[in-house]
Predicted model as a PDB file, atoms N, CA, C, CB and O in Angstrom, pLDDT in the B-factor column:
MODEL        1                                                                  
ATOM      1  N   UNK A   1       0.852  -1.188   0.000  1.00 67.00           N  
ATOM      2  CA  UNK A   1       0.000   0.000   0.000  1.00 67.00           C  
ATOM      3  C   UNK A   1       0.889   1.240   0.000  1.00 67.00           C  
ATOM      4  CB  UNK A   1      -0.965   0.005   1.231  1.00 67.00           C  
ATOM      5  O   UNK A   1       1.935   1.141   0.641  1.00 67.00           O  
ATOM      6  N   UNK A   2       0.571   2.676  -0.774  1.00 84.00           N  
ATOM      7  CA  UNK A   2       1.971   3.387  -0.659  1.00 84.00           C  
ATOM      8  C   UNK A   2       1.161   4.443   0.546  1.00 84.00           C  
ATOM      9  CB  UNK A   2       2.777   4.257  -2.443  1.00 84.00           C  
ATOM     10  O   UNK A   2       0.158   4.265   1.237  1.00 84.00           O  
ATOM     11  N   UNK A   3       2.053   5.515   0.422  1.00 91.00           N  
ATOM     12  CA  UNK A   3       1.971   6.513   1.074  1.00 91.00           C  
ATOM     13  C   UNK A   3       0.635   7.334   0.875  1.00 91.00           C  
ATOM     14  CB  UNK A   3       3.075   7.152   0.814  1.00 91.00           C  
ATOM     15  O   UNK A   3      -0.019   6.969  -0.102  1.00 91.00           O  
ATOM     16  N   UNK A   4       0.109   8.367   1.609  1.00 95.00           N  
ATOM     17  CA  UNK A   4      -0.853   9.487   0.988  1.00 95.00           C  
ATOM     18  C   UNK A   4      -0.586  10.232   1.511  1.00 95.00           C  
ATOM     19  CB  UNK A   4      -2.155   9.525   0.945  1.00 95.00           C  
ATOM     20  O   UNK A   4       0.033  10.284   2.573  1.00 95.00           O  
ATOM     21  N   UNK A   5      -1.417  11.781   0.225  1.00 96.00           N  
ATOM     22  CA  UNK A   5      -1.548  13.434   0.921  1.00 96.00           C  
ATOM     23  C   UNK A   5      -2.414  12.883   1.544  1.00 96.00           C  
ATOM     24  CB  UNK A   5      -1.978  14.975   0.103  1.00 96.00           C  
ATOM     25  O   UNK A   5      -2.962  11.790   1.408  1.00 96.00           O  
ATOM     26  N   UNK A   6      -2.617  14.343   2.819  1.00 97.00           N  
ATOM     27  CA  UNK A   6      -3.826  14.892   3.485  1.00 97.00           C  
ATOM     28  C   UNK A   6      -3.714  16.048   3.341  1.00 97.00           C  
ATOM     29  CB  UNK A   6      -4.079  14.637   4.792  1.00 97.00           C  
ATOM     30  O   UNK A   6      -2.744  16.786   3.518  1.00 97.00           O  
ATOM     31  N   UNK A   7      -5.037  16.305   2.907  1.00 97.00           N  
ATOM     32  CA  UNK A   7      -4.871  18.046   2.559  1.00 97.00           C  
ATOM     33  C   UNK A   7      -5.799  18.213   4.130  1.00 97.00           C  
ATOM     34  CB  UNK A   7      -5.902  18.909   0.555  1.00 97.00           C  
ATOM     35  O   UNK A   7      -6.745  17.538   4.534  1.00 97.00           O  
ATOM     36  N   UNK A   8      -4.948  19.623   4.906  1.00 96.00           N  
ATOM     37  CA  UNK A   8      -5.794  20.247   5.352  1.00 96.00           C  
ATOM     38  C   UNK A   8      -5.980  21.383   6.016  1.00 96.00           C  
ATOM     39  CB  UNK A   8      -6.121  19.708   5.739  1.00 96.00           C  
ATOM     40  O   UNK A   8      -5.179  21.928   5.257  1.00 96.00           O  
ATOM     41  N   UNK A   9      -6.324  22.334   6.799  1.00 95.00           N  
ATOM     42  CA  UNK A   9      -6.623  23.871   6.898  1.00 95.00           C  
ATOM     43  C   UNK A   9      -5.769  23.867   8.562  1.00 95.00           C  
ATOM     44  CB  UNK A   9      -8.745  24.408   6.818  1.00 95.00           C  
ATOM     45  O   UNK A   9      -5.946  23.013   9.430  1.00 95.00           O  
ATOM     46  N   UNK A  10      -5.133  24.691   8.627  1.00 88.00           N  
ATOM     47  CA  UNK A  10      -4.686  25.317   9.621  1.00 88.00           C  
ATOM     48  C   UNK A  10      -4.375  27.084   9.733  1.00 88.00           C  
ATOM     49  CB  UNK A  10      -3.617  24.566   9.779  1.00 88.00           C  
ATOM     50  O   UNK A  10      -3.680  27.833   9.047  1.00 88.00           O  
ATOM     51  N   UNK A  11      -5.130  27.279  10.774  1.00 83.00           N  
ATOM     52  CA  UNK A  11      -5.143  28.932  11.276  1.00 83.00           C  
ATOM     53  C   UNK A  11      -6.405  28.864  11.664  1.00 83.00           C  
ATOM     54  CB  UNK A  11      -4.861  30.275  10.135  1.00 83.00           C  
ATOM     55  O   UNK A  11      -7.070  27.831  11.585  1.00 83.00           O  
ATOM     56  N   UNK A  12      -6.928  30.219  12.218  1.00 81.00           N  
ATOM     57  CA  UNK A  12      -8.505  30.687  12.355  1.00 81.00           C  
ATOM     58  C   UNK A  12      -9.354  30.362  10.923  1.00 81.00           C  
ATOM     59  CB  UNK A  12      -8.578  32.513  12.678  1.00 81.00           C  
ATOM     60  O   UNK A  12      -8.757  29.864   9.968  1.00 81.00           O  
ATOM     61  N   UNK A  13     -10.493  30.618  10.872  1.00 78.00           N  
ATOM     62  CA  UNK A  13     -11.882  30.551  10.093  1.00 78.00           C  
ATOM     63  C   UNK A  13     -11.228  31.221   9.189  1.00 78.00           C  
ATOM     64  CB  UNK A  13     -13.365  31.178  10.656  1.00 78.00           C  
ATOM     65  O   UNK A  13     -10.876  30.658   8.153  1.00 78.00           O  
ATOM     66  N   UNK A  14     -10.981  32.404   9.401  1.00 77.00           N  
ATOM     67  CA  UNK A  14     -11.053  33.716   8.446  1.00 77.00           C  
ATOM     68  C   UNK A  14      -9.342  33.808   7.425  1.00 77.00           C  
ATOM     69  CB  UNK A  14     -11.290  35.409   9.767  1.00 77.00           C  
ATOM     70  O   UNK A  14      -9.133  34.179   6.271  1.00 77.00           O  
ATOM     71  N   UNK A  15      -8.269  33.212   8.651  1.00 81.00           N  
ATOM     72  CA  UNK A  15      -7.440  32.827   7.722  1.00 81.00           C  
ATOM     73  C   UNK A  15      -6.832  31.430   7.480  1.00 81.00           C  
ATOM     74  CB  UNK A  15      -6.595  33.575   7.864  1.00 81.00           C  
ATOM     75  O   UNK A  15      -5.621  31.212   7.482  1.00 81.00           O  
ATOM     76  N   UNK A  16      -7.952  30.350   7.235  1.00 91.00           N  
ATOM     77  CA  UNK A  16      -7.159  29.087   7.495  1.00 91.00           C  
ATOM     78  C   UNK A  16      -6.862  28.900   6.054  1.00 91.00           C  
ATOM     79  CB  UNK A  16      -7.957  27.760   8.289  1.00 91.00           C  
ATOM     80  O   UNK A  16      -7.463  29.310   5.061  1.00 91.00           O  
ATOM     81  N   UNK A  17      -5.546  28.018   6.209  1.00 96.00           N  
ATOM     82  CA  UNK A  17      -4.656  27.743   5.072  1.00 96.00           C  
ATOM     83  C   UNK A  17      -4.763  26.779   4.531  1.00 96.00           C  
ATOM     84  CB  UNK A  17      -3.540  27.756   5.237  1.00 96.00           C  
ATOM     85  O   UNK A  17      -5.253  26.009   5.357  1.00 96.00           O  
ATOM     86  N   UNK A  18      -4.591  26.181   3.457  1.00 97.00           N  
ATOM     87  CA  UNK A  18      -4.635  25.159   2.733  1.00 97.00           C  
ATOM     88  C   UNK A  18      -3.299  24.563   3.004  1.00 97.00           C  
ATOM     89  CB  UNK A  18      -4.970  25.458   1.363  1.00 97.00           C  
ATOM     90  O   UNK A  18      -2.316  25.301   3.070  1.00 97.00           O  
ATOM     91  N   UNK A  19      -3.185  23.144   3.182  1.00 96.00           N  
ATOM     92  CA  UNK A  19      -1.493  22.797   3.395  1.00 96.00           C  
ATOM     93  C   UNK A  19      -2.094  20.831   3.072  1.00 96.00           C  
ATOM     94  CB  UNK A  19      -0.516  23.420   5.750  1.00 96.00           C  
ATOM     95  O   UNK A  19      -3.185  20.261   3.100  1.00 96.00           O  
ATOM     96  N   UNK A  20      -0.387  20.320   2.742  1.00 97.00           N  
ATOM     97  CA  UNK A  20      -0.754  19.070   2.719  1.00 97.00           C  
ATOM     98  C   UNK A  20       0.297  18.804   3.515  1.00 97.00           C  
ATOM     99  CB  UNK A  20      -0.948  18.347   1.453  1.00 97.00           C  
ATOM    100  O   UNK A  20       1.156  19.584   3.928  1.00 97.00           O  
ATOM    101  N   UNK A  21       0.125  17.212   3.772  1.00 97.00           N  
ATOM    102  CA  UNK A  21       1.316  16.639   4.842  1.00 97.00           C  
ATOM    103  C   UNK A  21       1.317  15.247   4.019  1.00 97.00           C  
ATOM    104  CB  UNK A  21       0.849  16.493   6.860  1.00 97.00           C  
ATOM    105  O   UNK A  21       0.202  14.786   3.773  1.00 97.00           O  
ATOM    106  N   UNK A  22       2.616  14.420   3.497  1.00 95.00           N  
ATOM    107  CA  UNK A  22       2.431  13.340   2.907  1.00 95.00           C  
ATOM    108  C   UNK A  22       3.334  12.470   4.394  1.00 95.00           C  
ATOM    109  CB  UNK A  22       3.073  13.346   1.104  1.00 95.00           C  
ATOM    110  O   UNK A  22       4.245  12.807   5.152  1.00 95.00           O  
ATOM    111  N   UNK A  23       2.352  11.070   4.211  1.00 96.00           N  
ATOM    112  CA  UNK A  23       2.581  10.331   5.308  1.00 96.00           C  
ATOM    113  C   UNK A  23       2.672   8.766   4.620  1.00 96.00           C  
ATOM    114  CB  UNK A  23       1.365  10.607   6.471  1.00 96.00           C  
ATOM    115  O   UNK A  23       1.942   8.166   3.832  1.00 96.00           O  
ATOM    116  N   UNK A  24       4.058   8.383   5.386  1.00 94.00           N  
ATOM    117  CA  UNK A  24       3.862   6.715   4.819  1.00 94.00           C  
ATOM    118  C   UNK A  24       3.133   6.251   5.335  1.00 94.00           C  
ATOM    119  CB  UNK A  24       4.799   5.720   4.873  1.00 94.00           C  
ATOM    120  O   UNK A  24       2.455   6.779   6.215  1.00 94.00           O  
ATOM    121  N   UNK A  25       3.002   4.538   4.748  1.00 94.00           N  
ATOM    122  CA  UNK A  25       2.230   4.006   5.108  1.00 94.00           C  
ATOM    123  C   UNK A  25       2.245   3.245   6.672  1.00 94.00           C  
ATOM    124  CB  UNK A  25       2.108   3.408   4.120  1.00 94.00           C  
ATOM    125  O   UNK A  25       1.648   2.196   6.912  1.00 94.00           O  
ATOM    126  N   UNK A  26       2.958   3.923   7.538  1.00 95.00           N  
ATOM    127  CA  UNK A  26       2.898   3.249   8.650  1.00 95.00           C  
ATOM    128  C   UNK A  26       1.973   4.979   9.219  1.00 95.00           C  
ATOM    129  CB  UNK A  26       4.708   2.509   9.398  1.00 95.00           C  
ATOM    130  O   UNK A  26       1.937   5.287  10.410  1.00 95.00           O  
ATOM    131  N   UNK A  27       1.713   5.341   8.769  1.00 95.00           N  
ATOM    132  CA  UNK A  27       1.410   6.751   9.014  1.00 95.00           C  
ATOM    133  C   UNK A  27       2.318   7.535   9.696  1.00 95.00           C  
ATOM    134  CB  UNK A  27       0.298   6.877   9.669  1.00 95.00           C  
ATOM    135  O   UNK A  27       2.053   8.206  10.694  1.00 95.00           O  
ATOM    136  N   UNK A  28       3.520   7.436   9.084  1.00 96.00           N  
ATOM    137  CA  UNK A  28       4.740   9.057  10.088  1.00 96.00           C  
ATOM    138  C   UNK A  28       4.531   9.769   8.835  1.00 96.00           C  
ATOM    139  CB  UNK A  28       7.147   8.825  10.632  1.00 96.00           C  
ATOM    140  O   UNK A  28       4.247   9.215   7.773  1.00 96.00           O  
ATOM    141  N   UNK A  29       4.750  11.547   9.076  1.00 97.00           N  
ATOM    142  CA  UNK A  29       4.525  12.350   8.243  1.00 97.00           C  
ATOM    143  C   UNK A  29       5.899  12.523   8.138  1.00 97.00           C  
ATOM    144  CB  UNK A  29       3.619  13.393   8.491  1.00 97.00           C  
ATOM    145  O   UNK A  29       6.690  12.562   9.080  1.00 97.00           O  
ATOM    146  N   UNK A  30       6.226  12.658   6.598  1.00 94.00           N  
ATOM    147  CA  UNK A  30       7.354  12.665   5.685  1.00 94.00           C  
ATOM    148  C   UNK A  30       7.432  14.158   5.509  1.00 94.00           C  
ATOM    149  CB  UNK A  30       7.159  11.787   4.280  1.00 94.00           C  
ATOM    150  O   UNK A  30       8.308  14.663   6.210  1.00 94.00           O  
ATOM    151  N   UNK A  31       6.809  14.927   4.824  1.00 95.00           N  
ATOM    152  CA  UNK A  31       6.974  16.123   4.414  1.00 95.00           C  
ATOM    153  C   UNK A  31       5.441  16.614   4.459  1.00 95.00           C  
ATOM    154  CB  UNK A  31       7.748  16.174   3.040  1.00 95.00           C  
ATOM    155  O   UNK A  31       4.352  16.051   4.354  1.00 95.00           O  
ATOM    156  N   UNK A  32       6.013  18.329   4.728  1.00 96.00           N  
ATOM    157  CA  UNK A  32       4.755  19.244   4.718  1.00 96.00           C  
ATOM    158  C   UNK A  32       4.919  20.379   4.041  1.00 96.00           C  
ATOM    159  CB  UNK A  32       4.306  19.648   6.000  1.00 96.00           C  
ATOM    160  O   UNK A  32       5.980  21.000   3.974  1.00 96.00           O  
ATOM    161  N   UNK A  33       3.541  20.786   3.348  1.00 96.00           N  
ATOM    162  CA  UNK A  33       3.956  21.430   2.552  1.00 96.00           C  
ATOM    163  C   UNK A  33       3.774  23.288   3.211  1.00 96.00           C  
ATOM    164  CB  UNK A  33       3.180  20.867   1.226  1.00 96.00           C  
ATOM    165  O   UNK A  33       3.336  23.763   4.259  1.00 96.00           O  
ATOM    166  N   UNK A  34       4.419  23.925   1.854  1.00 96.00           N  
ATOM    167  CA  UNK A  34       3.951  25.403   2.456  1.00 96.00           C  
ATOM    168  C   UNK A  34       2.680  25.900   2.505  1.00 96.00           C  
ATOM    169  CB  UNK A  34       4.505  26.406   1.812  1.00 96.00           C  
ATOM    170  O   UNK A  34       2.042  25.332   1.619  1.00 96.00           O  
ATOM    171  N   UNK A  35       1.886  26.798   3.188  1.00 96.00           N  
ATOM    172  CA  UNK A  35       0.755  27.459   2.842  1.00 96.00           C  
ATOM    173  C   UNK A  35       0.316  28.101   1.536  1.00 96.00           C  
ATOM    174  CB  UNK A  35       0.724  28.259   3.604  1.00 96.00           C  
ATOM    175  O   UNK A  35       1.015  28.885   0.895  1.00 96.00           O  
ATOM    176  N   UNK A  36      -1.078  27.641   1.150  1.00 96.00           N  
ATOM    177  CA  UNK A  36      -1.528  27.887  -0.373  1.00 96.00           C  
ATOM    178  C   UNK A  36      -3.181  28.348   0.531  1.00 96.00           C  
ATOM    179  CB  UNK A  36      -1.429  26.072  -1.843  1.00 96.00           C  
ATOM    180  O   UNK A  36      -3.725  27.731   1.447  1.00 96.00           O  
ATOM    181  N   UNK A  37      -3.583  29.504  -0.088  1.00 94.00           N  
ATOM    182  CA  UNK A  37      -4.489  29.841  -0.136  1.00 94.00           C  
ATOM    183  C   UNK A  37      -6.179  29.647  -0.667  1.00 94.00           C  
ATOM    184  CB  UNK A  37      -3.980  30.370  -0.309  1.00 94.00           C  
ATOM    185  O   UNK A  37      -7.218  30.278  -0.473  1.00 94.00           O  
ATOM    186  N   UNK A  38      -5.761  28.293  -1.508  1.00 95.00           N  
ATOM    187  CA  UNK A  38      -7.257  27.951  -2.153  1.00 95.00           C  
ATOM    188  C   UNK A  38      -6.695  26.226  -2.185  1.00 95.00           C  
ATOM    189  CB  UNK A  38      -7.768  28.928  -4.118  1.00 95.00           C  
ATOM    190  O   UNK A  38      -5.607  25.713  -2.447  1.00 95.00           O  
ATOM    191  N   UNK A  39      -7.942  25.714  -1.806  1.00 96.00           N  
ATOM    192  CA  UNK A  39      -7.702  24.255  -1.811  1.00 96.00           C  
ATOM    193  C   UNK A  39      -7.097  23.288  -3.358  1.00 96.00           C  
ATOM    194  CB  UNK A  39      -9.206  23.734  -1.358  1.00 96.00           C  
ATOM    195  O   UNK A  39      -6.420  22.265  -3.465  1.00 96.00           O  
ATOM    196  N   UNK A  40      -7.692  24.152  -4.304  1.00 97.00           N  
ATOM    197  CA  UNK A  40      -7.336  24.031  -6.039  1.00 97.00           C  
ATOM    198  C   UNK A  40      -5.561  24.266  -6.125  1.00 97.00           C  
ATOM    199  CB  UNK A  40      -8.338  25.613  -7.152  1.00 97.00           C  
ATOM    200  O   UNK A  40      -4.851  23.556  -6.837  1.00 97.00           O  
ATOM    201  N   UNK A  41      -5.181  25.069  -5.507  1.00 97.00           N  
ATOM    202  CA  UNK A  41      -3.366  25.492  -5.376  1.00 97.00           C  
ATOM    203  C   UNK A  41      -2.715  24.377  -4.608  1.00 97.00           C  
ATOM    204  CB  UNK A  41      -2.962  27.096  -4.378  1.00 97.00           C  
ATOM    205  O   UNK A  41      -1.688  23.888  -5.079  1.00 97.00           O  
ATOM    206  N   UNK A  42      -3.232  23.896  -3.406  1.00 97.00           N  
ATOM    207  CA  UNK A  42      -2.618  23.427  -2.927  1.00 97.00           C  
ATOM    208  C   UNK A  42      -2.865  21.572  -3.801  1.00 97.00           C  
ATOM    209  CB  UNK A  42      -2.894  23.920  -1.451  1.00 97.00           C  
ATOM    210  O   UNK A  42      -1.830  20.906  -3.848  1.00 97.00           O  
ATOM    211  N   UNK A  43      -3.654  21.169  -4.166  1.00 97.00           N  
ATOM    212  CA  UNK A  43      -3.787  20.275  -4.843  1.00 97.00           C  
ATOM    213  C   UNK A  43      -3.183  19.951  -6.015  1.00 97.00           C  
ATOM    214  CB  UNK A  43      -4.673  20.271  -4.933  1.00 97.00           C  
ATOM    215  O   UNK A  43      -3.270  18.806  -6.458  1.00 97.00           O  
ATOM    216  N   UNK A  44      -2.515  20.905  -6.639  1.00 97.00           N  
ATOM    217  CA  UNK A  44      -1.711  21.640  -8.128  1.00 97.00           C  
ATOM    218  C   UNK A  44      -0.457  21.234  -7.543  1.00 97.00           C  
ATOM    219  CB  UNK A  44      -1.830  23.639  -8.563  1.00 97.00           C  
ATOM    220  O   UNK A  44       0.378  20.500  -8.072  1.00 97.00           O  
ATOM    221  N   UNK A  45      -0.375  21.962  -6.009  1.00 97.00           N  
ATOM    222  CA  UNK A  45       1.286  21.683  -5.890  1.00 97.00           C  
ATOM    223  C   UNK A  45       1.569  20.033  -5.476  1.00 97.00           C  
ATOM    224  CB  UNK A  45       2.030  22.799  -4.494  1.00 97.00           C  
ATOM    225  O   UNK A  45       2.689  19.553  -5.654  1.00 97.00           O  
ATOM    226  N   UNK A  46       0.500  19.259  -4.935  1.00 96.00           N  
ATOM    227  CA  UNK A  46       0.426  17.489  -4.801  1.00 96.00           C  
ATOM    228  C   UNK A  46       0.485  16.964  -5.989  1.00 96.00           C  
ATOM    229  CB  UNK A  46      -0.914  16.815  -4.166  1.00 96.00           C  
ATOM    230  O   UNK A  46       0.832  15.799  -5.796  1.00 96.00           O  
ATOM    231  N   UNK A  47       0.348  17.140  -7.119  1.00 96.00           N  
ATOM    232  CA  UNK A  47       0.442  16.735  -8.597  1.00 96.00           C  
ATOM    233  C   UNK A  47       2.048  17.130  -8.959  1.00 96.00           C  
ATOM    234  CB  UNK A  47      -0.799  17.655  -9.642  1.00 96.00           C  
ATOM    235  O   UNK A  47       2.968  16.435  -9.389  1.00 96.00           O  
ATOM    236  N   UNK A  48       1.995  18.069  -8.717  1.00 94.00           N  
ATOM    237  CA  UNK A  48       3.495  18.691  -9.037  1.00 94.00           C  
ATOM    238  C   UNK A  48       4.575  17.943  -8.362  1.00 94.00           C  
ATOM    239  CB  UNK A  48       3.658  20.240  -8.538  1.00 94.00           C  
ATOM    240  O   UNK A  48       5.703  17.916  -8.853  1.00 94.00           O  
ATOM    241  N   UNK A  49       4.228  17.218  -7.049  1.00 93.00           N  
ATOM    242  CA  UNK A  49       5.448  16.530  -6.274  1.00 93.00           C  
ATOM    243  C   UNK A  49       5.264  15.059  -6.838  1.00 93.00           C  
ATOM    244  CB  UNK A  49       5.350  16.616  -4.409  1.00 93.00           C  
ATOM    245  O   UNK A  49       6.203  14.264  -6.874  1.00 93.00           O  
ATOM    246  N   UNK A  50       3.933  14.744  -7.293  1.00 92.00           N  
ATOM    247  CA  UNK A  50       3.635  13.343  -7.636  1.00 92.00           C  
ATOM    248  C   UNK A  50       4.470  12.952  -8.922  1.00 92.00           C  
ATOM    249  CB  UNK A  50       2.043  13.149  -7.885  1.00 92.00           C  
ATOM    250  O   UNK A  50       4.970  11.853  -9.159  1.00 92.00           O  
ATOM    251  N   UNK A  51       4.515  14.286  -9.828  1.00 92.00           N  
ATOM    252  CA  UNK A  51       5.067  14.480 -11.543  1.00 92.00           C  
ATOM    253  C   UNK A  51       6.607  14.564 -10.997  1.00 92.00           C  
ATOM    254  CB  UNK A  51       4.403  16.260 -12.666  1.00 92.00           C  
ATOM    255  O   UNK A  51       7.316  13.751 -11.591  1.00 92.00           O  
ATOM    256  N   UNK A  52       7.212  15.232 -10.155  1.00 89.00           N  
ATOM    257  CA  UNK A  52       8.529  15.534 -10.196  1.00 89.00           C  
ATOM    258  C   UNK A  52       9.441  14.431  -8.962  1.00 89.00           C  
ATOM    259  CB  UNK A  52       8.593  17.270  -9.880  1.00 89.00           C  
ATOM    260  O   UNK A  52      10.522  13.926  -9.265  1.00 89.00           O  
ATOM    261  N   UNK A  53       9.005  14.283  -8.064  1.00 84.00           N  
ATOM    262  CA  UNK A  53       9.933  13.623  -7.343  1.00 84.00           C  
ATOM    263  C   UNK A  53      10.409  12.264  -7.847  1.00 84.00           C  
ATOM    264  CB  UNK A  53       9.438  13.510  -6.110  1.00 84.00           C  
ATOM    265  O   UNK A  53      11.366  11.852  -7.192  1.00 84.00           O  
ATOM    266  N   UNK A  54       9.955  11.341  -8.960  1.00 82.00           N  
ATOM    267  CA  UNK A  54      10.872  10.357  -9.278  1.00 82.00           C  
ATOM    268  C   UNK A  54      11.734  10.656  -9.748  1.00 82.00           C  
ATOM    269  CB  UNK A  54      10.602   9.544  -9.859  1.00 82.00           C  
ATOM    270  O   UNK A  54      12.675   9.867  -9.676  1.00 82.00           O  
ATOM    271  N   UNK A  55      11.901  11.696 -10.353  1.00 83.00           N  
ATOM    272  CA  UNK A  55      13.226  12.281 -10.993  1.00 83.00           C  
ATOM    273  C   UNK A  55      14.145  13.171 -10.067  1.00 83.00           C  
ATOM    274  CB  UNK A  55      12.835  13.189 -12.232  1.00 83.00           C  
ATOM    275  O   UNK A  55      15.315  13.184 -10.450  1.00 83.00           O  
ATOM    276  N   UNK A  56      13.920  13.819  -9.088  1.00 84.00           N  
ATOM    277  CA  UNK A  56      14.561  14.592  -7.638  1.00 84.00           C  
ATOM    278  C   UNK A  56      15.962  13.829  -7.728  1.00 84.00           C  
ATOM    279  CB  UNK A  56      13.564  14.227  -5.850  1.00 84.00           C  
ATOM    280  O   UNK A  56      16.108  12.641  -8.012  1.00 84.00           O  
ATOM    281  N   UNK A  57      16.777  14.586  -7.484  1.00 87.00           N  
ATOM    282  CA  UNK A  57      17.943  14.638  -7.652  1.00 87.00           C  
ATOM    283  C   UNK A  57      18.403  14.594  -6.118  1.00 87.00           C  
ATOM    284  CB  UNK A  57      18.313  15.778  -8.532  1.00 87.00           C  
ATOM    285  O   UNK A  57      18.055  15.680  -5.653  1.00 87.00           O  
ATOM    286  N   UNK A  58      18.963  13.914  -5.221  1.00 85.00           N  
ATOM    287  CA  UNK A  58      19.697  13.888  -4.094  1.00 85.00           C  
ATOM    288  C   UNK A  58      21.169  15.445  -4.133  1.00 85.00           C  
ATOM    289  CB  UNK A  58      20.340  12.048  -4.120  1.00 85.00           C  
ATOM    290  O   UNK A  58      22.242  15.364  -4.731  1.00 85.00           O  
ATOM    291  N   UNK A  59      20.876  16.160  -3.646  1.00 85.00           N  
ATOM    292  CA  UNK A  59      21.752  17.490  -3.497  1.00 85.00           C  
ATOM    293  C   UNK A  59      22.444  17.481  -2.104  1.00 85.00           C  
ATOM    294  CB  UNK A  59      20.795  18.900  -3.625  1.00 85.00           C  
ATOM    295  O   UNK A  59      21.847  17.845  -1.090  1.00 85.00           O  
ATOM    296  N   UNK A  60      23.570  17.103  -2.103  1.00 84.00           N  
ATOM    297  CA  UNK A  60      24.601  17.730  -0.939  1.00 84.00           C  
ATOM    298  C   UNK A  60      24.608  19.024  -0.409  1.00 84.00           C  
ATOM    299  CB  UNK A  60      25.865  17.701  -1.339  1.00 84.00           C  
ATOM    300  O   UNK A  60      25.799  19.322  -0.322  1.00 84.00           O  
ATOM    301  N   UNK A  61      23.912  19.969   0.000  1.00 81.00           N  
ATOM    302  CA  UNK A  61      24.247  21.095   0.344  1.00 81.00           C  
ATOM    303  C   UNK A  61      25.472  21.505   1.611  1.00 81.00           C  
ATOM    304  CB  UNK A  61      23.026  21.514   0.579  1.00 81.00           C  
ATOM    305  O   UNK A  61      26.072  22.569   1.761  1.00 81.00           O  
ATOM    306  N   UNK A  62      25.534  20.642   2.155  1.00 81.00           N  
ATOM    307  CA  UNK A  62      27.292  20.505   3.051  1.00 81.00           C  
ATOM    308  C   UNK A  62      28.213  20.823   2.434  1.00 81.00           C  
ATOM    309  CB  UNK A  62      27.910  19.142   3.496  1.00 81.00           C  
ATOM    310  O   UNK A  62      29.085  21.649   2.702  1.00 81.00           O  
ATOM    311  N   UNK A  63      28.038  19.996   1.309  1.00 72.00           N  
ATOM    312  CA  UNK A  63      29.658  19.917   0.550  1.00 72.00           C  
ATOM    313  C   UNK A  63      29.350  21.455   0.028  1.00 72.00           C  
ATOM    314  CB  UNK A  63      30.041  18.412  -1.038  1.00 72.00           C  
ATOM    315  O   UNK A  63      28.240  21.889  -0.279  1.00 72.00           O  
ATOM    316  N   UNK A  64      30.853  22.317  -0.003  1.00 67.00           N  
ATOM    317  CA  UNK A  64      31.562  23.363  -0.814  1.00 67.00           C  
ATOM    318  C   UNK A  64      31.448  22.993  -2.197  1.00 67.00           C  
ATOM    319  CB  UNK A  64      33.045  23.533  -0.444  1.00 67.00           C  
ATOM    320  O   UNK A  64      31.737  21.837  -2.508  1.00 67.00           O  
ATOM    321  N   UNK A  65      31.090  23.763  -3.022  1.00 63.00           N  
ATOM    322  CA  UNK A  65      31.706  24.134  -4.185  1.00 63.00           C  
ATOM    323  C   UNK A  65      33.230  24.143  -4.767  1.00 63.00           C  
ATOM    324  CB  UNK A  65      31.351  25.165  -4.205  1.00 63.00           C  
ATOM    325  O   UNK A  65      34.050  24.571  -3.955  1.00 63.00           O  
ATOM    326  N   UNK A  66      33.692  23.789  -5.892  1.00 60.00           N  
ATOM    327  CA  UNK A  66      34.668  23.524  -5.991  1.00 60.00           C  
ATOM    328  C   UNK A  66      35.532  24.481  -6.525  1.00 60.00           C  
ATOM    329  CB  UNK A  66      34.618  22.603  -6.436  1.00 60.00           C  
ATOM    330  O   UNK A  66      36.727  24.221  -6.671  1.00 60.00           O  
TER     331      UNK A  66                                                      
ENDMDL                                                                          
END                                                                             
């Protein structure tokens, strides 16, 4: 069984946010995302991680430049 989003609202009524949290399947949360303002944005950017992360590139940011 794999992993899933949960999309869901955090803040007050008036400013709650759209956000997702992807969680394996033992349910620990892996990553969260930033605040998006309309539930349609934040669903755009779950497609966008679904389309791009098999290809994500592992980046050293420790290591110096050469």
């Amino acid at each position: 069984m794999p992993g899933k989003f949960e999309v869901y609202r955090e803040g007050t009524d008036k400013t709650a946010e759209y956000r997702f949290r992807l969680k394996t399947t033992q349910g620990e949360v892996i990553a969260v995302s930033a605040p998006y303002d309309s539930r349609e944005a934040c669903e755009r950017s779950i497609e966008s991680v679904r389309k791009c992360a098999p290809y994500a590139k592992l980046v050293d940011s420790e290591v110096e430049p050469v």
